[in-house]
C-alpha positions, 0 to 999 in steps of 0.5 A: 905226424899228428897236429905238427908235432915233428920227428926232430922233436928233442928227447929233453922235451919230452913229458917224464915217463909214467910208472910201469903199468906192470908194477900196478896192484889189481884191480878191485875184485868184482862187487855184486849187489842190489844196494842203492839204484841200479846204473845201465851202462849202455854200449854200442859196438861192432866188430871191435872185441879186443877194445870191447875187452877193454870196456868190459874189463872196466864194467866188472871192476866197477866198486858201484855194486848194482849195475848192469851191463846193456849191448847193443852190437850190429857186427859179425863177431860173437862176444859172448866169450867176454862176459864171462866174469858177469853174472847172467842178470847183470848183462844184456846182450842183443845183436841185431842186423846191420843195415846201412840205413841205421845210425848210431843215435838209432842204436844207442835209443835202442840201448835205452829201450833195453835198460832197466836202471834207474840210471844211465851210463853211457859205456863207449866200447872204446874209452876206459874207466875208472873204477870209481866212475860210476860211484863217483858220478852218481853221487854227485848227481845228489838232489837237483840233478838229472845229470852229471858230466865231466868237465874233462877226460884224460886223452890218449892218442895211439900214435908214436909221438904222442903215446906217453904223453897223455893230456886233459881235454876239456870241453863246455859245459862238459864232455858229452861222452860221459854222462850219467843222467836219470832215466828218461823215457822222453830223452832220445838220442837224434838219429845221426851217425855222429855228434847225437850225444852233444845233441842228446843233452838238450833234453835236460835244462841247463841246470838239471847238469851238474859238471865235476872235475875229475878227468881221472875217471875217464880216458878217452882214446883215439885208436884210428877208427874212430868216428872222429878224426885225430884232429878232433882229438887234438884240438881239445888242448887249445880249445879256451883263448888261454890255451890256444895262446899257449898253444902257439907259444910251447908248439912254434917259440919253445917247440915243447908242445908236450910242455903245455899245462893240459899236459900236466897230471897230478897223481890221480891221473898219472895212476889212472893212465898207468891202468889205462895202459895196463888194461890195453894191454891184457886186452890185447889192443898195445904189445 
């Protein structure tokens, strides 16, 4: 059981099903070129092939024609065999020893160090993306902005009771995790094991940020191994006054939890979560 949400719950309370992820066209054939400036998607990761599959997936599909690919991995296991729908100038691959010592604010500047775009993406091994994310992001960078983030992002919680039921989470003034801001030398993540992306946007004044609400683009999913705990998850549905109210309405008076408004997707989200499972699940990482 997750956040209070009991085994009882009533099957008429639940949210409708999505649409059949196998009944979901493909996804955009993989577009190359050198056509505007160049967007770094930079990851970290370790050990974690099959959610890497995932995020890789999303890379290749991406309809921004000139990005690159930068891996920053300090685990065991080879994940050469993954790239091998991306061209060999497209990629950049560098494993390094892992120490106890090393953070992962101290491997994403690395990342940094290794990217050669004009523009940065973060890339979590771990979270899916749209095709449309980086296109979408970089021009709503446009004149002024150094950064872009997304007011919200789809969550998804792998857990039984909540696995159908994916819902937006907000946070202000944005989601950390989903930037794309312009290469800066001086802008360096602090050497923390965890919390260094929400610290990192303090290298840019407040209004060098452009938020836009598009949670379509991104889906953040909590698959047990997380650096954060499931509750970090599941507090972003009564994260505002109006939503913990409501909250303590749907969860203990109607005991339709799943009824609240943060539950409630429109079309562009209901697609995109129908790809999210769909690529899970030619990853390998749901059955």
């Amino acid at each position: 059981m997750i956040d209070g949400i009991g085994q009882d719950e009533d099957d008429a309370h639940r949210s409708a099903r999505y649409q059949s992820a196998d009944t979901l066209t493909s996804s955009p054939d993989p577009v190359w070129s050198d056509d505007g400036p160049r967007i770094s998607c930079v990851m970290v990761t370790a050990n974690r092939a099959a959610l890497a599959r995932r995020a890789i997936t999303c890379f290749v599909h991406q309809r921004w024609a000139n990005r690159e690919l930068v891996i920053v991995d300090d685990g065991e296991a080879d994940y050469s065999p993954l790239f091998a729908g991306i061209p060999a100038d497209r990629i950049a691959y560098h494993k390094v020893a892992r120490r106890p010592e090393t953070t992962l604010g101290a491997l994403r500047n690395l990342s940094l160090n290794l990217a050669r775009g004009d523009l940065i993406a973060q890339w979590d091994d771990d979270d899916w993306y749209h095709p449309d994310r980086l296109a979408v992001q970089a021009a709503a960078l446009g004149e002024g902005s150094d950064v872009c983030l997304l007011a919200g992002t789809l969550m998804h919680l792998d857990s039984p009771r909540w696995f159908d039921h994916p819902y937006i989470g907000t946070l202000r003034p944005g989601v950390p995790g989903t930037i794309v801001h312009r290469a800066n030398f001086r802008a360096r993540y602090p050497d923390e094991r965890r919390g260094e992306d929400t610290v990192f946007l303090d290298n840019w004044p407040r209004a060098a940020v452009r938020i836009i609400e598009a949670p379509h683009l991104f889906v953040r999913a909590f698959h047990g191994s997380n650096t954060w705990e499931a509750h970090h998850f599941t507090r972003r549905i009564r994260n505002t006054p109006a939503a913990a109210i409501e909250y303590v309405w749907r969860r203990f008076v109607t005991r339709n939890l799943h009824g609240h408004s943060r539950f409630r997707m429109g079309t562009a989200e209901r697609d995109a979560f129908a790809r999210f499972i769909a690529d899970s699940k030619r990853a390998g990482i749901f059955a």
